[in-house]
NUMIDREN-620286 format. One line per field, with one value per residue (C-alpha): residue number from 1; residue in one letter; x, y negated, z. Coordinates in Angstrom, 3 decimals, padded with zeros to 6 digits. Layout:
n <- (NUM,...)
res <- (A,...)
c1 <- (X,...)
c2 <- (Y,...)
c3 <- (Z,...)
***
This chain:
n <- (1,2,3,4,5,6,7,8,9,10,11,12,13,14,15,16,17,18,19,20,21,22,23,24,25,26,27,28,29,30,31,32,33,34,35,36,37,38,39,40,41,42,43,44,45,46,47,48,49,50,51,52,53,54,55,56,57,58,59,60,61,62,63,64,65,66,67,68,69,70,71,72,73,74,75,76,77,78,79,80,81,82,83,84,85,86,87,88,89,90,91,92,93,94,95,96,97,98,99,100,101,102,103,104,105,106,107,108,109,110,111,112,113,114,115,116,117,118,119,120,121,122,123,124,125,126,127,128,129,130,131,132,133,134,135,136,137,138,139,140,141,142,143,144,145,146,147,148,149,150,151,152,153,154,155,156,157,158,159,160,161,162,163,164,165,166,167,168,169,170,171,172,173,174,175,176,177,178,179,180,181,182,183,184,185,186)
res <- (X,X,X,X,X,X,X,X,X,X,X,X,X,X,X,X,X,X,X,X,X,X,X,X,X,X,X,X,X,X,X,X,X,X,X,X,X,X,X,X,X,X,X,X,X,X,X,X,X,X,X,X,X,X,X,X,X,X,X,X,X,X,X,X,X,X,X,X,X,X,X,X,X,X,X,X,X,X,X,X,X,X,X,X,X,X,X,X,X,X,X,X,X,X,X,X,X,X,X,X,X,X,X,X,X,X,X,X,X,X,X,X,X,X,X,X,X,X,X,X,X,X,X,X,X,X,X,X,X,X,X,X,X,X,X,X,X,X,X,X,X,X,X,X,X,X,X,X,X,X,X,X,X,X,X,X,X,X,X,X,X,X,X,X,X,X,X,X,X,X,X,X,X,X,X,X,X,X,X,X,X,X,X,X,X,X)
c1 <- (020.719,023.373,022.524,021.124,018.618,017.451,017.127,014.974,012.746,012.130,011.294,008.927,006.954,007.068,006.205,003.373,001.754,002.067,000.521,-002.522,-003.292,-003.810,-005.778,-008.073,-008.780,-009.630,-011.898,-013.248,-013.762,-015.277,-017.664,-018.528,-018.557,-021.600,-023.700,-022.030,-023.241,-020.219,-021.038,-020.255,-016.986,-016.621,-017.314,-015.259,-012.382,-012.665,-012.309,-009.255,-007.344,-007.797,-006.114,-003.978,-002.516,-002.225,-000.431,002.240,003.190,003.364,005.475,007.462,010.593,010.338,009.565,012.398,014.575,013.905,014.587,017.883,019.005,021.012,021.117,019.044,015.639,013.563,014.871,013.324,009.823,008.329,009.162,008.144,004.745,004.111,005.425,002.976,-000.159,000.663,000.988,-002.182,-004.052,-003.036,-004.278,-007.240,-008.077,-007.112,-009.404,-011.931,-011.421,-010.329,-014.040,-016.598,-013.949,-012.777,-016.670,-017.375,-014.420,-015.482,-019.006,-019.648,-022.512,-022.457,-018.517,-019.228,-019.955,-017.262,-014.548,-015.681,-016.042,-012.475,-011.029,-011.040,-008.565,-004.891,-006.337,-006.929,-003.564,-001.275,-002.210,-000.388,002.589,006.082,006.880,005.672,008.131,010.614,009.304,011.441,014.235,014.701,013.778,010.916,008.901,006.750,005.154,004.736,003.001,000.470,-000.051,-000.950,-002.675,-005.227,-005.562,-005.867,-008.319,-010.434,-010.560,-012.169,-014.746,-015.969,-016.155,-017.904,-020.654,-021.218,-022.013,-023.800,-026.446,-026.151,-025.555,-023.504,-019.865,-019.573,-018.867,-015.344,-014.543,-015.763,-013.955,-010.584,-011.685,-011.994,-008.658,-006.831,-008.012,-007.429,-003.726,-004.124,-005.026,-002.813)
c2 <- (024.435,026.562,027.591,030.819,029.540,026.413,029.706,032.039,028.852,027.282,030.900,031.582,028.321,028.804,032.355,031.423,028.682,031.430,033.612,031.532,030.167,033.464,034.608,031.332,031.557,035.215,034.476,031.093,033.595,036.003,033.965,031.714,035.460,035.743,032.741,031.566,034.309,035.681,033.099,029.884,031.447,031.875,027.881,027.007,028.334,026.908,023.549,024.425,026.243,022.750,020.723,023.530,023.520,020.201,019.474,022.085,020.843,017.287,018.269,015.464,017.084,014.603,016.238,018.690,015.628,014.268,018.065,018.319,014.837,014.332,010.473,007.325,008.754,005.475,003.518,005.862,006.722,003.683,004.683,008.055,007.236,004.921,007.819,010.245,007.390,007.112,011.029,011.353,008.826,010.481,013.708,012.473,010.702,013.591,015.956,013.457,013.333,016.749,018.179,018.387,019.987,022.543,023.371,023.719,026.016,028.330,028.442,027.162,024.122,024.330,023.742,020.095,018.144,020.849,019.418,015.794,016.131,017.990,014.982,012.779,015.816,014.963,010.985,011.089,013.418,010.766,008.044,011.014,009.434,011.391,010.981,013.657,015.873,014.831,017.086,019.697,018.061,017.248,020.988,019.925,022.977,022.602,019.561,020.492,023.483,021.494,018.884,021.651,024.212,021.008,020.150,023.429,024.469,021.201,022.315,025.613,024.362,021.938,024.455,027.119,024.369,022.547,026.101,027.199,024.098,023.530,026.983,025.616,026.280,022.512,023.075,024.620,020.815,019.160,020.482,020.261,016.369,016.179,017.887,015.391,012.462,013.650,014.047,010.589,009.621,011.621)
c3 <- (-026.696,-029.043,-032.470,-031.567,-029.371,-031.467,-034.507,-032.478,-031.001,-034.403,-036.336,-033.208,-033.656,-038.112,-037.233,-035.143,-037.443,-040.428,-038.046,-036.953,-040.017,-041.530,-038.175,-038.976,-042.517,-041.946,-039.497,-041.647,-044.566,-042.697,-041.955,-044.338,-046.296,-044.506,-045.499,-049.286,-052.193,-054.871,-057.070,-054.652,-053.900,-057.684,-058.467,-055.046,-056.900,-059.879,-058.067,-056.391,-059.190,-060.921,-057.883,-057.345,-060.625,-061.004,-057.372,-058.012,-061.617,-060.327,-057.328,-056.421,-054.064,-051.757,-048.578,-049.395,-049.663,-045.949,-044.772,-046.582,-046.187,-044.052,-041.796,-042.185,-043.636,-042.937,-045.744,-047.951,-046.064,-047.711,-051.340,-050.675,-049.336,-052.240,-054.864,-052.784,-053.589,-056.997,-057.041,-055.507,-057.694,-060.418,-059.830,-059.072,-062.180,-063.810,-062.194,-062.789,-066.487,-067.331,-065.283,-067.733,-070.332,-067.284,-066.229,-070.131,-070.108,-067.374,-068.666,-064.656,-065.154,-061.447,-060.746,-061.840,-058.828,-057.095,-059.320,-059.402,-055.236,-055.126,-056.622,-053.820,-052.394,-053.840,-053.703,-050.092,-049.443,-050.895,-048.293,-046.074,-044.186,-045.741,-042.048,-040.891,-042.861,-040.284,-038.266,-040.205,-040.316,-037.161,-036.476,-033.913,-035.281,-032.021,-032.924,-036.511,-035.406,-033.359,-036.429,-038.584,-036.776,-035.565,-039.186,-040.103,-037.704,-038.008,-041.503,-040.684,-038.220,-040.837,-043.188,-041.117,-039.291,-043.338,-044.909,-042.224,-042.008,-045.938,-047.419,-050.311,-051.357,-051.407,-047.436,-048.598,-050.010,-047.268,-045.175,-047.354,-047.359,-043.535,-043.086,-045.403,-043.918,-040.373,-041.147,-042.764,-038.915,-037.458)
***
């Protein structure tokens, strides 16, 4: 297959997980919209800014190493998975330690258990094989498609069945949980 063709096939299948992801957190939003109040969306978020924050200042580079690199990548997966554990660890404990100062902060009593239950997030995420960033660099953007949009959508049902039967924004975390450890699996 020429250059071209390898081009057009690999922006179809990145254009078509950007695409469905967006299609299923609309529709996961929409509907979980319907059952959470203002306020649980409101303490769900202050959970995630937390984790957000704290996953894009610790950033390691790694996976954009095994998709620039070019050769041998298996001598390194081992190091990087250990660097992501660490990572993950870390971020973890400091969630942990930094939540009754961030609920304080917010004036949110009830973001406490979200951020203490949001921890296990990055901790869980770093047992995630660096692996699977091959799929990038050895531009086999169908399969990463399929390992994401399962995840992904896993995510969403988890989400949409635990706030339905439970009614609580805790649902959102849940389902962030179940997502990381099936990629763990997968």
């Amino acid at each position: 297959m020429g250059h071209l063709k390898k081009t057009i096939h690999g922006v179809s299948w990145v254009g078509l997980l950007r695409g469905s992801t967006r299609v299923v957190t609309f529709a996961k939003l929409a509907v979980v919209a319907r059952i959470l109040t203002p306020e649980q969306f409101g303490t769900y978020g202050i959970a995630v800014l937390v984790v957000a924050l704290l996953e894009i200042f610790t950033e390691t580079g790694v996976n954009v190493f095994f998709v620039q690199k070019e050769g041998e990548l298996k001598d390194y997966i081992d190091t990087a998975w250990v660097v992501s554990m660490v990572r993950g660890l870390a971020i973890a404990c400091l969630v942990l330690i930094s939540a009754p100062f961030i609920s304080t902060f917010f004036n949110s009593p009830e973001s406490l258990w979200l951020i203490i239950l949001i921890s296990f997030v990055p901790f869980i995420r770093g047992f995630i094989n660096p692996a699977e960033s091959l799929f990038q660099s050895e531009m086999n953007f169908k399969k990463e498609f399929w390992f994401r949009f399962i995840i992904f959508s896993f995510d969403a049902i988890v989400v949409i069945i635990l706030a339905y039967l439970t009614r609580r924004p805790d649902s959102f975390i849940y389902g962030l949980i179940a997502g990381a450890l099936l990629s763990v699996v997968l």
